[in-house]
PyMOL CGO cylinders between C-alpha atoms (Angstrom):
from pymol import cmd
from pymol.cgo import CYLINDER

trace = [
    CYLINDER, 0.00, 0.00, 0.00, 2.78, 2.37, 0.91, 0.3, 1, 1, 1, 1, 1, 1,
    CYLINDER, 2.78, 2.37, 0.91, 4.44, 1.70, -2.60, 0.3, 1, 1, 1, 1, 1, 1,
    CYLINDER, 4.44, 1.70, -2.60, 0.87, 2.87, -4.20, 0.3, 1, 1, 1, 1, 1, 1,
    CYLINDER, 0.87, 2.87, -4.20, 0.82, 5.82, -2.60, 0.3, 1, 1, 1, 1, 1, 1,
    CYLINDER, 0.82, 5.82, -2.60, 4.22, 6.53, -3.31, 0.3, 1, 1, 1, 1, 1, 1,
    CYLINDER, 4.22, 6.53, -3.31, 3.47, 5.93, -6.85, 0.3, 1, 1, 1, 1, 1, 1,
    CYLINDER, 3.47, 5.93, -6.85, 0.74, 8.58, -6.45, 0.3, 1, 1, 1, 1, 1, 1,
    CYLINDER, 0.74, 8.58, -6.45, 2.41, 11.68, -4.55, 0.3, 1, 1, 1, 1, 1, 1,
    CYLINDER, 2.41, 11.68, -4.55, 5.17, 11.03, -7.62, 0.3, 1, 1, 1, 1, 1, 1,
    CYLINDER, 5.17, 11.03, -7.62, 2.33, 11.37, -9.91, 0.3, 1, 1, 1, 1, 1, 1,
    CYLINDER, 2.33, 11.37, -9.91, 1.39, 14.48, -8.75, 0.3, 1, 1, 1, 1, 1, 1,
    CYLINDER, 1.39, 14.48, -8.75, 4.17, 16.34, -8.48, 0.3, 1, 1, 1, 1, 1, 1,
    CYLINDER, 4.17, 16.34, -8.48, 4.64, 15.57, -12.33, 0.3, 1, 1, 1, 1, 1, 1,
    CYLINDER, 4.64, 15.57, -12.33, 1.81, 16.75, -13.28, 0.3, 1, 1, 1, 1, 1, 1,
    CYLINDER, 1.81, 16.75, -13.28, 1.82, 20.09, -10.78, 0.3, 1, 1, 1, 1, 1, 1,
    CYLINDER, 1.82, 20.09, -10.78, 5.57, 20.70, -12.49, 0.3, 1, 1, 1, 1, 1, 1,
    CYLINDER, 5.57, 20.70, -12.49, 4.12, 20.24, -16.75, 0.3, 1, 1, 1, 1, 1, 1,
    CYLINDER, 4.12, 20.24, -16.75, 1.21, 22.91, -15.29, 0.3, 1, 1, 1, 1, 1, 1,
    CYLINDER, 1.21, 22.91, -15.29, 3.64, 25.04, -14.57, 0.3, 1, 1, 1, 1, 1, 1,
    CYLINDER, 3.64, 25.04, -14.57, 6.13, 24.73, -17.09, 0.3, 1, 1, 1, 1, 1, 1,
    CYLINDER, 6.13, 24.73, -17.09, 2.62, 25.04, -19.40, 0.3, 1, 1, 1, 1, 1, 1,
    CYLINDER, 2.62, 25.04, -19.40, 1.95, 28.03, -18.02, 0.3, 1, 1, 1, 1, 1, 1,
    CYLINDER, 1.95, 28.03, -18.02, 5.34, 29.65, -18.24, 0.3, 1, 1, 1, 1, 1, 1,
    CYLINDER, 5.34, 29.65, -18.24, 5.36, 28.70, -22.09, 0.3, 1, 1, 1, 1, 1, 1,
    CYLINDER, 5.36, 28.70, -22.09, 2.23, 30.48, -22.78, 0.3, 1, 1, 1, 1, 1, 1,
    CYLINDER, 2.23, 30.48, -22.78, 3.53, 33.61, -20.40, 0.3, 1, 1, 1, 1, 1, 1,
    CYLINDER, 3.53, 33.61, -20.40, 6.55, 33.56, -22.75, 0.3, 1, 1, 1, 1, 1, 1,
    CYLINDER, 6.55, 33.56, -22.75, 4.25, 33.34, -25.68, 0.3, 1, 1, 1, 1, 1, 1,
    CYLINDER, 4.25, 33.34, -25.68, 1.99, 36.24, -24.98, 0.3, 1, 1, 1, 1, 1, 1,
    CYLINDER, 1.99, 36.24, -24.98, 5.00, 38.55, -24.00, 0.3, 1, 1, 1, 1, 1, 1,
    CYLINDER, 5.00, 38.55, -24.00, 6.15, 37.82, -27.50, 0.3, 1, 1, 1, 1, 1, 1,
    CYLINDER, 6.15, 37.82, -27.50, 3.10, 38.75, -29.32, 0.3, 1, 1, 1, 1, 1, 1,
    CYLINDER, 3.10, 38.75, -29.32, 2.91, 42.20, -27.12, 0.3, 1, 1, 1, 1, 1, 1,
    CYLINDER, 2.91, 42.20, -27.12, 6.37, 42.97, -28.29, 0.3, 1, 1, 1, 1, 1, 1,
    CYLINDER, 6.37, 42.97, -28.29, 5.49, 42.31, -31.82, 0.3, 1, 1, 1, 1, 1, 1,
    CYLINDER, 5.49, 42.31, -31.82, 2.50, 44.34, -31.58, 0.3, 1, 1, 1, 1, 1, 1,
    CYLINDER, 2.50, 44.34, -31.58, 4.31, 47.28, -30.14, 0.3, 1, 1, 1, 1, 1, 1,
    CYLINDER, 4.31, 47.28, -30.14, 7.19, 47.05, -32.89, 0.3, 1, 1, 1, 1, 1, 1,
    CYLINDER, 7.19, 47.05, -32.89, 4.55, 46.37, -35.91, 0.3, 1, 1, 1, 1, 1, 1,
    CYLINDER, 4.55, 46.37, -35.91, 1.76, 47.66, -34.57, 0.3, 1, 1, 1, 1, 1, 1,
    CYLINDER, 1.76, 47.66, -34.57, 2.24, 50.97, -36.87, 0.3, 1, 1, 1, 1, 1, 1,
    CYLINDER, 2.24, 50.97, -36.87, 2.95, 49.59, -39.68, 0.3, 1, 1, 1, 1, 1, 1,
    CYLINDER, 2.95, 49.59, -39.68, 0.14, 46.92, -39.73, 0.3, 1, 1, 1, 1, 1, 1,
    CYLINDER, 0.14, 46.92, -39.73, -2.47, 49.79, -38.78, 0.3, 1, 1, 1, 1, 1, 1,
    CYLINDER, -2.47, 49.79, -38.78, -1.17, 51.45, -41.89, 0.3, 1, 1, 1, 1, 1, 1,
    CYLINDER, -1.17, 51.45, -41.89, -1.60, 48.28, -44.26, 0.3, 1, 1, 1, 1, 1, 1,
    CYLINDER, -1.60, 48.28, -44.26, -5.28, 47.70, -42.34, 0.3, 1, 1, 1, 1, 1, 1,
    CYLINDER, -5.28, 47.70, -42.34, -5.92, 51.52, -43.48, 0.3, 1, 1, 1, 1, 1, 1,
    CYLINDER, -5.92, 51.52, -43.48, -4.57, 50.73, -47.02, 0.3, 1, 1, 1, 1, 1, 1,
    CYLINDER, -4.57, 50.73, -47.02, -6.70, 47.76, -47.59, 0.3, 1, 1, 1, 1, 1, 1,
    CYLINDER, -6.70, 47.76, -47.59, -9.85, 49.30, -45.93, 0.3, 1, 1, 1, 1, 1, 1,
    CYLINDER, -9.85, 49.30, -45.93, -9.60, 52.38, -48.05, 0.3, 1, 1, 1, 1, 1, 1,
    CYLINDER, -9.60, 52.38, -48.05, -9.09, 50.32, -51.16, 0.3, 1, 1, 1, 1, 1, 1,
    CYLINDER, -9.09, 50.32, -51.16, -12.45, 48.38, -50.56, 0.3, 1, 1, 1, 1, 1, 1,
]
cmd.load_cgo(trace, "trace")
């Protein structure tokens, strides 16, 4: 019984520590895309603006 709980715990802590790592991925992700925005954001308003006009 004590092995199958030991099992377990081990289980658990796994799957608390690929959460986490999950969740630091997607904070790394959505930094990224703010970045980009603020860099390109000008320049895609201004093709948004082109195309919209052209339409």
């Amino acid at each position: 019984m004590t092995r199958i709980q030991s099992i377990l715990a081990t289980l658990r802590r796994e799957t608390g520590q690929g959460l986490a790592e999950y969740a630091l991925i997607l904070a790394l992700i959505a930094i990224v895309a703010i970045v980009a925005l603020l860099f390109l954001g000008g320049q895609i308003s201004a093709i948004l603006s082109t195309i919209g006009a052209s339409v």
